[in-house]
C-alpha positions in Angstrom: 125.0 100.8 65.2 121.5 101.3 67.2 122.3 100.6 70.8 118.9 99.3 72.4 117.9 99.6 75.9 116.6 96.7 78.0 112.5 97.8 78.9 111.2 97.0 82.0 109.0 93.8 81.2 107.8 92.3 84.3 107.6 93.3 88.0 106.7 90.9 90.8 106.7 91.4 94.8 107.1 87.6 94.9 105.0 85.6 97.4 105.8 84.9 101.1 107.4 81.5 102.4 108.6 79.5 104.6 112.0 77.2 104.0 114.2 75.3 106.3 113.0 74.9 110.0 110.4 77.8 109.1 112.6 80.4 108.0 110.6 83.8 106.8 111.3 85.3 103.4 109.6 86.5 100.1 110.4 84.2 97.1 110.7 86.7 93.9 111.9 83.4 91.3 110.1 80.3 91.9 106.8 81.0 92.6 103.4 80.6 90.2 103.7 84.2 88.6 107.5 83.4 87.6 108.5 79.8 87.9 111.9 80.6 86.2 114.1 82.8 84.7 116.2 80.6 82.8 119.5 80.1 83.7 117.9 81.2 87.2 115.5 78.8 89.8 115.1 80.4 92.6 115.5 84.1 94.2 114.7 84.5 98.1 114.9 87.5 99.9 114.9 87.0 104.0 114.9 90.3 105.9 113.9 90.3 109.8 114.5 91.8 112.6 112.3 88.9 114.6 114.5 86.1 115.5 111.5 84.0 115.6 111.8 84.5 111.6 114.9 83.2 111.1 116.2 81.8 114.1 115.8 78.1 113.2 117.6 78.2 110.2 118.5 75.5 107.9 119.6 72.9 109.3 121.6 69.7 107.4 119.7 69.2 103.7 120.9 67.7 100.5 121.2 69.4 97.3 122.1 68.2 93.2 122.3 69.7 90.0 122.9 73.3 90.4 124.1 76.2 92.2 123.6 78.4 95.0 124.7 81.9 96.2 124.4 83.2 99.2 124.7 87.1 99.5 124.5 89.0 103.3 123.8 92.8 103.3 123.2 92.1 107.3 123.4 89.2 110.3 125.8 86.4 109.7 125.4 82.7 108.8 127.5 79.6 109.4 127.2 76.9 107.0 128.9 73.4 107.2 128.7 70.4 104.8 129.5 66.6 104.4 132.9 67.7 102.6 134.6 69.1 106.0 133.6 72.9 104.6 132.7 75.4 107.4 132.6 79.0 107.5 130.4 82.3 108.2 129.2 84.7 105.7 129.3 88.2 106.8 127.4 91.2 105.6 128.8 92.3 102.3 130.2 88.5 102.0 129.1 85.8 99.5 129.5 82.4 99.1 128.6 80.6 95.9 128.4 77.0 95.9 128.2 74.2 93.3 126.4 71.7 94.7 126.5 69.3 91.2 127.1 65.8 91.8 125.5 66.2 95.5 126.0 67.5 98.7 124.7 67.9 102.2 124.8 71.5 104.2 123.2 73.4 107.2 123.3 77.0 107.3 122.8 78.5 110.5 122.3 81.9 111.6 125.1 83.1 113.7 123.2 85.7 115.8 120.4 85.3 118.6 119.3 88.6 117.8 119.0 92.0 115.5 118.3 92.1 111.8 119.1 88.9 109.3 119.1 90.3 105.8 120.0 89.0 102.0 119.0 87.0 99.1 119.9 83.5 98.3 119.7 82.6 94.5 119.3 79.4 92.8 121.6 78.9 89.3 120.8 76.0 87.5 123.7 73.9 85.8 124.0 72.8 82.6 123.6 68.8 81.6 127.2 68.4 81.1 127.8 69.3 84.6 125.1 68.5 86.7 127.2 65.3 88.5 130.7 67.0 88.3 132.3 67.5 92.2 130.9 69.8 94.1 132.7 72.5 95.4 132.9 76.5 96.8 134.1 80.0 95.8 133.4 82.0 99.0 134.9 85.2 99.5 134.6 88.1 102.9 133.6 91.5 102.3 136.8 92.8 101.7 137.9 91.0 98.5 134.9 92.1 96.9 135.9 95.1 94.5 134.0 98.9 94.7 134.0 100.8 91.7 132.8 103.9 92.1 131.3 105.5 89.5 130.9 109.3 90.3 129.9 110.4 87.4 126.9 108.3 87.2 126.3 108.6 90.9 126.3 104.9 91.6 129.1 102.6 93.0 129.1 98.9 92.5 130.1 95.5 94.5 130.9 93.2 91.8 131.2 89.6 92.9 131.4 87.9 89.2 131.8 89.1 85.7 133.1 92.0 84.4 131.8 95.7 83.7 132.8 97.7 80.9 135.3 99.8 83.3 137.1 96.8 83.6 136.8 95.5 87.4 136.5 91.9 87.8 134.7 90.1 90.7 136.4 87.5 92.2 134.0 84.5 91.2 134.9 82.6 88.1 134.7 79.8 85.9 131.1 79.5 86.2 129.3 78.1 82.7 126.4 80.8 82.8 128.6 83.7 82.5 126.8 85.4 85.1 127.3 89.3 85.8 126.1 89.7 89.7 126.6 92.6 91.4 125.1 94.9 94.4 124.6 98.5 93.3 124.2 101.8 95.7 122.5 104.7 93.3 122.6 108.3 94.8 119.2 110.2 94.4 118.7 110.9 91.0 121.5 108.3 89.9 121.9 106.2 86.6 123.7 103.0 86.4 124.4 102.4 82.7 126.3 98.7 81.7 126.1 96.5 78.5 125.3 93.1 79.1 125.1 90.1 76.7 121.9 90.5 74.8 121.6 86.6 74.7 121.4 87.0 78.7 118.4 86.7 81.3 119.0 90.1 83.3 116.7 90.8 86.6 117.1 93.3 89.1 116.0 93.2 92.6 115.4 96.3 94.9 116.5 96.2 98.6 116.5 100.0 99.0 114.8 102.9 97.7 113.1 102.5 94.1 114.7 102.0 90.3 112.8 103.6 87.3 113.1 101.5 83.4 111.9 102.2 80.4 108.7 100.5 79.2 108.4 99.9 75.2 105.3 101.9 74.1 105.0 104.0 77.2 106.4 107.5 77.5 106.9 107.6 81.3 109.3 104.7 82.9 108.2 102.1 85.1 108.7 102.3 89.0 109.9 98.8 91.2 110.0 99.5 94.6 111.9 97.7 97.6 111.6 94.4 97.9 110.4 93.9 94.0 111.9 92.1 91.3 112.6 93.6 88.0 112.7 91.3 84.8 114.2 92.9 81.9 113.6 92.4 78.0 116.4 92.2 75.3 118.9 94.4 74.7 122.5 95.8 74.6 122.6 98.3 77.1 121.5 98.3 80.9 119.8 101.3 81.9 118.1 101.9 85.8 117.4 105.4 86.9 117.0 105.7 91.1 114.0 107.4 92.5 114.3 111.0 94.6 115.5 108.8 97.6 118.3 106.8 95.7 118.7 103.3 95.4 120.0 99.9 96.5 119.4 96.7 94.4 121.5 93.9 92.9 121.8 93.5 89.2 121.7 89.5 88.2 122.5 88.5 84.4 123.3 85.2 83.0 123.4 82.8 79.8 120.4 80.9 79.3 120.5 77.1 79.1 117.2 76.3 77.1 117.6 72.9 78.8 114.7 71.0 79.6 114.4 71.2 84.0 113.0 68.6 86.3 112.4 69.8 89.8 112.2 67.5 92.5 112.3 69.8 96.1 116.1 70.1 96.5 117.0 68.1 93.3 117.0 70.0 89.9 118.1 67.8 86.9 116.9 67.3 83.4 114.5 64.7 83.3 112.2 62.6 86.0 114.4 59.8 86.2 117.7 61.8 87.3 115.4 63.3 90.1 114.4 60.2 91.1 117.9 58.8 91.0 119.1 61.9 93.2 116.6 60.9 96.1 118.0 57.4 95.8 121.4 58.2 95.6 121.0 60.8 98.7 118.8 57.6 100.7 121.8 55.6 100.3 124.7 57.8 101.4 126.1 58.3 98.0 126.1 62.2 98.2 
């Protein structure tokens, strides 16, 4: 049996924004050159030195209908919620919460100064459990599993699915089977892993530069830090780093090829849910 490659099919810098209390990032999903990447909404990227950028933070806002994860490679945040949650997510850390039914949460940083660095994703829900409880799967640095892969010159953080060596991250029972994971490539590195070829699969560069292949082109294509990769069908994933290695996180997931309704923090499947959301959160309900 042919095993096929995934080709590079899309690169995008994103755009710059502004969330929360005014909260600088770049938004690389979600923006009018990729509104979607079905099952995913939303990718931000915040990296600042400048507490001006990020000092303000999120404070208390509601959310419904899907998922958010929350991934630090520096600074810390505290989040709290109207469900008696409260914790801080530490570099390396994640927490991954399922806002579904509704719920209400601040995340602040935890720092007054130095650099505030990650990615916050959006994962949309299925129907069937758009209005189920909400609830978290949060999880410090250290029960994160490394597998190193010497042979390829790459080591991976895995925080959910599983790779074909076997390691497991600690996130489960999500519906969109997603595989999400941060990868360190040495110069020259290769980070090979099969992933479902029914699934969405993006990468996005923090460090360095990944090389793809490109169907009908002879030489691979180059994302850079702070770019998105979207990748086509396929059976194998295949990213080459550049001369000064790498450091990105790999995202796949099963698509939902529901229809979306998008109302600000709200994400259900028609008009009239969204609208019900913003009544439901007016009222207390959430």
């Amino acid at each position: 049996m042919t095993t096929t490659i995934r080709p590079l099919v899309h690169v995008t810098n994103g755009i710059a924004a502004s969330d929360g209390a005014g909260v600088k990032m770049r938004r690389l999903i979600g923006h009018p050159g990729l509104r979607m990447l079905d099952p995913f909404l939303m990718l931000d990227h915040f990296h600042s030195d400048n507490p001006d950028d990020y000092i303000a933070g999120f404070p208390a806002h509601p959310h419904r209908g899907f998922e958010t994860v929350t991934y630090m490679f520096a600074g810390r945040m505290r989040h709290k919620d109207n469900k008696g949650h409260e914790g801080v997510i530490e570099p390396g850390g994640v927490q991954w919460m399922t806002a579904a039914g509704g719920i209400v949460h601040s995340e602040m940083p935890e720092q007054e100064d130095g650099l505030m660095s990650g990615f916050q994703l959006w994962i949309n829900l299925p129907r069937a459990e758009k209005m189920k409880p909400a609830g978290y799967q949060e999880f410090t640095p250290d029960r994160i599993p490394v597998e190193e892969r010497p042979d390829q010159g790459a080591a991976l953080r895995l925080v959910t699915g599983k790779t074909s060596r076997g390691t497991e991250g600690p996130v489960t029972r999500i519906s969109t089977q997603p595989f999400f994971a941060e990868v360190r490539l040495d110069p020259g590195g290769v980070f090979e892993e099969p992933l479902p070829r029914d699934h969405t699969a993006a990468a996005a560069v923090y460090k360095g530069a990944i090389r793809l292949p490109r169907t009908g082109y002879e030489q691979p294509g180059e994302v850079k830090a702070g770019e998105l990769a979207v990748l086509g069908e396929g059976d194998l994933t295949r990213i080459e780093a550049g001369p000064e290695g790498a450091t990105f996180l790999i995202l796949a997931g099963r698509q939902l090829r529901e229809p979306v309704a998008w109302g600000g923090p709200f994400v259900m499947n028609t008009e009239g849910e969204v609208r019900q959301a913003i009544l439901d959160f007016q009222q207390g309900r959430f």
